[in-house]
Backbone bond lengths (Angstrom), bond angles and torsions (degrees), N, CA, C in turn:
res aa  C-N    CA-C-N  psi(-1)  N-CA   C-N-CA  omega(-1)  CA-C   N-CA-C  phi
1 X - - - 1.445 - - 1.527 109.08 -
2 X 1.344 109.92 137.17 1.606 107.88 176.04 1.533 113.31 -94.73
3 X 1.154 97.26 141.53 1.928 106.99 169.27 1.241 113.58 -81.63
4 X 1.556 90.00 166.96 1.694 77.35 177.34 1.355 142.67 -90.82
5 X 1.448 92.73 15.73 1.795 105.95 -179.90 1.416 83.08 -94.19
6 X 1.002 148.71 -8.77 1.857 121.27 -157.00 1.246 72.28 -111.76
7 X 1.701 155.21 -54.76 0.969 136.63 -148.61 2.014 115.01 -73.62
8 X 1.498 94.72 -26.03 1.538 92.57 175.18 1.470 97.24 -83.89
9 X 1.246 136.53 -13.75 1.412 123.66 -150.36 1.762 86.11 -93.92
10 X 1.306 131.90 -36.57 1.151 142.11 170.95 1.876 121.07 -60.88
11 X 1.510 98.53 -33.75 1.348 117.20 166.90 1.315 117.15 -62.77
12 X 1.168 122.11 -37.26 1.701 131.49 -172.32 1.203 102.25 -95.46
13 X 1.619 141.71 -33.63 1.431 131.30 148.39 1.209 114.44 -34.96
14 X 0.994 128.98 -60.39 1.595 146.99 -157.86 1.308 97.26 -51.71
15 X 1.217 106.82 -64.31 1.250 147.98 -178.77 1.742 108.98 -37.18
16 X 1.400 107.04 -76.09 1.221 124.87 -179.98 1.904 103.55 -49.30
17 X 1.244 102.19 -73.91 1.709 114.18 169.62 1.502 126.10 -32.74
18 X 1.454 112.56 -24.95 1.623 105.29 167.64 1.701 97.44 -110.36
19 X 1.596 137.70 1.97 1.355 119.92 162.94 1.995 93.91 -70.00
20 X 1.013 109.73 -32.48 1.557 104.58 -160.13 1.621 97.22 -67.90
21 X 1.279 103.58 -53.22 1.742 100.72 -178.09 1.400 116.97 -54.30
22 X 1.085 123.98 -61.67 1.647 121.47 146.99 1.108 107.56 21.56
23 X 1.778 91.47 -92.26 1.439 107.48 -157.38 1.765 131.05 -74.37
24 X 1.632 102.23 -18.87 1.531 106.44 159.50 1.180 89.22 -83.76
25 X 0.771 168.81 -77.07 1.939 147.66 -151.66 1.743 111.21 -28.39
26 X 1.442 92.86 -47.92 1.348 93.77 177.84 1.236 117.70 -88.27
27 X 1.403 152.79 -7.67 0.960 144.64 129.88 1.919 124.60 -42.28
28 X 1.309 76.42 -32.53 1.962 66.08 173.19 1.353 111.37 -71.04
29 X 1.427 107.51 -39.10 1.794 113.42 -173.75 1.320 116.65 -35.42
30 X 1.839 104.96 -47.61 1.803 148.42 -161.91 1.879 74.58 -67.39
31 X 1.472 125.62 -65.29 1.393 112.96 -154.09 1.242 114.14 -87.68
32 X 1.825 125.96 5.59 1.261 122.05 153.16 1.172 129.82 -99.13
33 X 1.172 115.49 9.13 1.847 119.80 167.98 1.394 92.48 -96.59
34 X 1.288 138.07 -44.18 1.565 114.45 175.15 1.509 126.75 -68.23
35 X 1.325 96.40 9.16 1.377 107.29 -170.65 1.816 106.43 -105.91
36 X 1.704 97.01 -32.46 1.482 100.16 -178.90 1.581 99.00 -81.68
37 X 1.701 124.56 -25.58 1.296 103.08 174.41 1.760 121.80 -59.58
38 X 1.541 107.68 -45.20 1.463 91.71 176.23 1.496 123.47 -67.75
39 X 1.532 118.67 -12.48 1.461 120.78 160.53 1.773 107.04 -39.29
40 X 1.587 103.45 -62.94 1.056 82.03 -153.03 1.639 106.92 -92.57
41 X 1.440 106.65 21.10 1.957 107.70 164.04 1.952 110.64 -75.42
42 X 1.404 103.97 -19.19 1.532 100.85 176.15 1.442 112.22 -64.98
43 X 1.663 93.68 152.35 1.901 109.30 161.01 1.059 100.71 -97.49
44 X 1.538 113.29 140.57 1.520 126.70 155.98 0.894 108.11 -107.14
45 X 1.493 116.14 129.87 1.470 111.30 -168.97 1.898 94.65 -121.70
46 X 1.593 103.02 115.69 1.863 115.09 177.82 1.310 105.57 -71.02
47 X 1.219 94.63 142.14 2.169 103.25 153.92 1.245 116.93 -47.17
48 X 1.764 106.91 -43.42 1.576 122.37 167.30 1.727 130.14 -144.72
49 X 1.257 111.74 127.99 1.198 111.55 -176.74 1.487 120.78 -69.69
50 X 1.645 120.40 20.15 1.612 124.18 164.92 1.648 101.35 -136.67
51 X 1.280 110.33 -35.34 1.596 93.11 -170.30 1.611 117.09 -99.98
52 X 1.287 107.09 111.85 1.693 115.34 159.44 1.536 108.46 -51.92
53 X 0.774 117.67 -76.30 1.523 112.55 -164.57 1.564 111.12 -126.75
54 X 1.414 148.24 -154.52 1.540 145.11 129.69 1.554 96.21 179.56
55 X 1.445 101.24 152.85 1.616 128.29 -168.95 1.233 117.24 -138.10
56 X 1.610 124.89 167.18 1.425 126.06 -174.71 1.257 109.83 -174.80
57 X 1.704 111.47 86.94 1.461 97.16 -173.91 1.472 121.99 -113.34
58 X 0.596 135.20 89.53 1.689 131.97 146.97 1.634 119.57 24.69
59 X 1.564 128.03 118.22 1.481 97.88 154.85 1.766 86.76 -157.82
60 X 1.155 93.32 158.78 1.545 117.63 -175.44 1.411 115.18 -87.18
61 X 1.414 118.94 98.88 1.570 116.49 161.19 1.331 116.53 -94.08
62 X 1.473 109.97 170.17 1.423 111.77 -163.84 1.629 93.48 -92.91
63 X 1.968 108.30 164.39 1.114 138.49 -157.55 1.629 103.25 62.07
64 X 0.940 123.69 42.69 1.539 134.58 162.32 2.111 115.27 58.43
65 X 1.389 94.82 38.62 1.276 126.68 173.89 1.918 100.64 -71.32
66 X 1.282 115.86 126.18 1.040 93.74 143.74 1.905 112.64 -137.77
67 X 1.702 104.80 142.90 1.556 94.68 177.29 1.512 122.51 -110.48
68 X 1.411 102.26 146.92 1.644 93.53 -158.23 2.237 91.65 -127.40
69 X 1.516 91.04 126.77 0.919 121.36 -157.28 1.612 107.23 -96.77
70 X 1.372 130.48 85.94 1.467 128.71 178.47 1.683 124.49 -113.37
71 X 1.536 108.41 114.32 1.252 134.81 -177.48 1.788 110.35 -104.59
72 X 1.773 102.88 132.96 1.106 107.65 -174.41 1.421 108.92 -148.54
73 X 1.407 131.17 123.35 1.243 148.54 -170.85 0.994 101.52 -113.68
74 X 1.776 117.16 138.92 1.645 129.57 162.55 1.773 112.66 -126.61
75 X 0.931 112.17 172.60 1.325 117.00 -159.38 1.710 101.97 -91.65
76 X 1.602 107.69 -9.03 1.447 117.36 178.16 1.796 113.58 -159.35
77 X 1.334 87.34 159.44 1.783 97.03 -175.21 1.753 95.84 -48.99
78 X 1.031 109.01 140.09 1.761 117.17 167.82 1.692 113.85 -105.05
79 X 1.564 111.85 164.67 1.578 119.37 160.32 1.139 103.67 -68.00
80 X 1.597 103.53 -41.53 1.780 103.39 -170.29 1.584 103.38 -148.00
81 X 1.222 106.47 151.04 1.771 111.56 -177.52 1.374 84.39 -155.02
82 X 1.771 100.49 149.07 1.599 107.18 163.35 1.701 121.77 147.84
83 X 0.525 108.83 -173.75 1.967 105.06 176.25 1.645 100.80 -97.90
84 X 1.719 117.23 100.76 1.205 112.72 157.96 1.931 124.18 -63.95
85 X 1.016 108.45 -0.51 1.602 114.55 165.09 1.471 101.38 -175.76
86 X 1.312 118.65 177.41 1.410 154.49 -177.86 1.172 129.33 -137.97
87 X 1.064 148.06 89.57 1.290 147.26 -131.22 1.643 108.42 -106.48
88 X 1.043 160.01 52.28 1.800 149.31 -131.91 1.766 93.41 -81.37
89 X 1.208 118.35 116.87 1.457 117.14 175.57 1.901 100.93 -113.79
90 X 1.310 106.63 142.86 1.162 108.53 169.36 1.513 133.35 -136.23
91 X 1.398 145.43 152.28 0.819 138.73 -139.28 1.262 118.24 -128.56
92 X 1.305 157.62 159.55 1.244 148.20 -168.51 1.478 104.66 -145.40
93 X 1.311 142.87 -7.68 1.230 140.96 -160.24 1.746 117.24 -127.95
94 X 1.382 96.38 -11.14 1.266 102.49 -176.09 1.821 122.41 130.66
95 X 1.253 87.51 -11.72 1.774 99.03 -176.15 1.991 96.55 131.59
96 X 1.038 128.21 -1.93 1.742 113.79 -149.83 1.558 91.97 -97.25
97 X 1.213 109.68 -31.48 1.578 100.59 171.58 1.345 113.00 -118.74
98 X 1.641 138.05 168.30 1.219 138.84 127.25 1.049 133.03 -124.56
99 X 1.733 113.42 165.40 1.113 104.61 -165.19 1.563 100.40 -134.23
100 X 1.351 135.12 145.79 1.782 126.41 -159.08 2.197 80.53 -90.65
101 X 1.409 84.53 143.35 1.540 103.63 -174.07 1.734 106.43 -113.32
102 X 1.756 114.51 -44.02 1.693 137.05 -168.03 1.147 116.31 -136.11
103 X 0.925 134.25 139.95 1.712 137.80 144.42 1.125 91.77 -135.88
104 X 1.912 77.69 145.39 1.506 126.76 174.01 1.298 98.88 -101.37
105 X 1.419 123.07 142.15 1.819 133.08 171.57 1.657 101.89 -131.78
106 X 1.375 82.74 126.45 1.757 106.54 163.30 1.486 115.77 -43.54
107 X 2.017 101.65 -33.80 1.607 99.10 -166.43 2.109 91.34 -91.87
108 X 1.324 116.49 8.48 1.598 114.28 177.25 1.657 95.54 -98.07
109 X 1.445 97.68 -60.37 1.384 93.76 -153.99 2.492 94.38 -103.88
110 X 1.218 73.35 112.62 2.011 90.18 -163.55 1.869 96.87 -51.20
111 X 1.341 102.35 -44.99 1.726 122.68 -165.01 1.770 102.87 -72.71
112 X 1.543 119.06 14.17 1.389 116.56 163.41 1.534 99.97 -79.00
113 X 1.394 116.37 -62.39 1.577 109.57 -174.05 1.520 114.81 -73.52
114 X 1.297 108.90 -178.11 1.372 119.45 -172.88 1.628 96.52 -137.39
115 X 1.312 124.18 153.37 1.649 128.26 124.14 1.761 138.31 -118.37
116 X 1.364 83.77 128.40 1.430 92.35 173.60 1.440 108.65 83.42
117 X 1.407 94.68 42.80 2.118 113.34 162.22 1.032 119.28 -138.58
118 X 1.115 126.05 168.16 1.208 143.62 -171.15 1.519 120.39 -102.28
119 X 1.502 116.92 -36.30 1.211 160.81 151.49 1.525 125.24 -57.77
120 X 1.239 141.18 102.29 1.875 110.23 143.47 1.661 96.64 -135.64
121 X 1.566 97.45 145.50 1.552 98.24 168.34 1.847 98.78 -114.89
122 X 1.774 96.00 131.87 1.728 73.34 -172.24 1.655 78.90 -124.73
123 X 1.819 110.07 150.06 1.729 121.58 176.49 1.168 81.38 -132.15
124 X 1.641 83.69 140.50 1.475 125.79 158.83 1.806 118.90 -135.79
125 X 1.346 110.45 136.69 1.607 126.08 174.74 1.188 130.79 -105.41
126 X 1.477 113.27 97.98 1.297 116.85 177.20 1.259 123.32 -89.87
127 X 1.594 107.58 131.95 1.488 107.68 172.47 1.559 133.62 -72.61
128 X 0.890 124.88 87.68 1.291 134.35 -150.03 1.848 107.63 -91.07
129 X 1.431 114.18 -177.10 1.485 97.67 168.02 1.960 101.48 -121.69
130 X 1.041 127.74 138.76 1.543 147.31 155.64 1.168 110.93 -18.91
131 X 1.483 122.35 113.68 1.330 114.55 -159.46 1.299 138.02 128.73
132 X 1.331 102.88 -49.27 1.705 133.05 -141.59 1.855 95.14 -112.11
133 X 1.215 121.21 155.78 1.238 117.36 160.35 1.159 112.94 -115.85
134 X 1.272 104.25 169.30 1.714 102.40 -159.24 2.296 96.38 -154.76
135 X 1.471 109.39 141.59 1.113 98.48 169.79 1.467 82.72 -170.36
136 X 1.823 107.56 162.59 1.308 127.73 -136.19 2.082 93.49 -130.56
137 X 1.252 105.95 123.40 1.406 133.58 -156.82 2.447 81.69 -98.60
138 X 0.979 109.43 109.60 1.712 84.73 -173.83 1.885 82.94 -121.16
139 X 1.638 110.15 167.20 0.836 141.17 -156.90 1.509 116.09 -128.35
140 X 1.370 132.48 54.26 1.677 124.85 -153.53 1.316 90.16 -101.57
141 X 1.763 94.03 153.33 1.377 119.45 -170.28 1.703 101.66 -141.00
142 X 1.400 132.37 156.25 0.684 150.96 -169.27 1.832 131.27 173.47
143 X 1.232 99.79 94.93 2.001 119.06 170.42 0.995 120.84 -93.26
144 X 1.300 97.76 158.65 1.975 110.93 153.14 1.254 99.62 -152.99
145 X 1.270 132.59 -170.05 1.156 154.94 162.84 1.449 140.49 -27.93
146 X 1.439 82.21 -9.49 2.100 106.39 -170.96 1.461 70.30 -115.60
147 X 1.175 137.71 -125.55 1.564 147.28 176.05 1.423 124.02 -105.58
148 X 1.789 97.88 -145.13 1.179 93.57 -179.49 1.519 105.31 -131.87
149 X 1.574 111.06 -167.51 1.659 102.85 161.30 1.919 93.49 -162.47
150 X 1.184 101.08 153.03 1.744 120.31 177.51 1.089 110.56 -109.44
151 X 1.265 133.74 146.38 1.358 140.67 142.08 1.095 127.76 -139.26
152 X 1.610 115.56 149.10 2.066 109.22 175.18 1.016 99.78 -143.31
153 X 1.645 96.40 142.49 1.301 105.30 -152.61 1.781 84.98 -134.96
154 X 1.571 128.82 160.54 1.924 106.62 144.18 1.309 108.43 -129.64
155 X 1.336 85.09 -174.64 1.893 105.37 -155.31 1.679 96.03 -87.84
156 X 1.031 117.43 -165.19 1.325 148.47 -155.58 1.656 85.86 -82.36
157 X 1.709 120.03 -176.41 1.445 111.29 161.57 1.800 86.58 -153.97
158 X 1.612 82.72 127.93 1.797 93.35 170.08 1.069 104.99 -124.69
159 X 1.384 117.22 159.24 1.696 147.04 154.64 1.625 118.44 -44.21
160 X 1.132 125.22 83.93 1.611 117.73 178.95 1.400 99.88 -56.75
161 X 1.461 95.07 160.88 1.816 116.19 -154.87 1.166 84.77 -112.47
């Protein structure tokens, strides 16, 4: 059984031990704002000053369909974002050569670009023949107001079904 001196004497430990935690708590706080200031004294230097990420994948539907699936992220809202072309290349040998079969144009098909996103996923379906491989040569673009920047990149290459 405790008395009541051991129980206050235990009370004021207690006591004492979370003023202390407290107060290094708040000292750490003190050593992560000087820490977020030199965060933000660094350069980051991008691969690209518009594109976060971009993709292009390939997939094989049946009757020798194939749909090719292109996603493109920027680090800010754009004038324009999107696949300025699509290139459909196809193959006859196995992958060792290609040869361009389609294009898709931004100035045909309007719903490749975007304004004022950050985002566009644009699909397109090529009719392909069964057999054959096929993969997509893409063309992304993305501006604003400072400039612009291009890139081409291609997708995956599958076997139409």
């Amino acid at each position: 059984m405790y008395t009541k001196k051991s129980t206050r004497i235990l009370s004021i430990a207690l006591s004492l031990c979370l003023a202390f935690s407290l107060l290094s708590m708040s000292s750490f706080a003190d050593d992560d704002s000087a820490l977020s200031e030199d965060i933000n004294r660094i350069s980051v230097t991008r691969a690209s000053d518009y594109f976060m990420s971009y993709s292009s994948t390939a997939t094989a539907k049946s009757g020798g369909k194939v749909a090719i699936s292109v996603t493109i992220y920027s680090y800010k809202n754009c004038t324009s974002i999107g696949a300025k072309t699509i290139l459909i290349q196809e193959s006859t040998d196995g992958g060792v050569n290609w040869s361009n079969v389609s294009t898709y144009s931004s100035s045909t098909y309007t719903s490749m670009l975007g304004s004022g996103y950050s985002y566009i996923a644009v699909p397109v379906t090529y009719s392909g023949t069964a057999g054959r491989m096929y993969r997509a040569v893409v063309t992304c673009y993305a501006a604003d107001s400072n400039g612009s920047e291009t890139l081409i990149f291609y997708s995956n290459s599958v076997t139409a079904a």
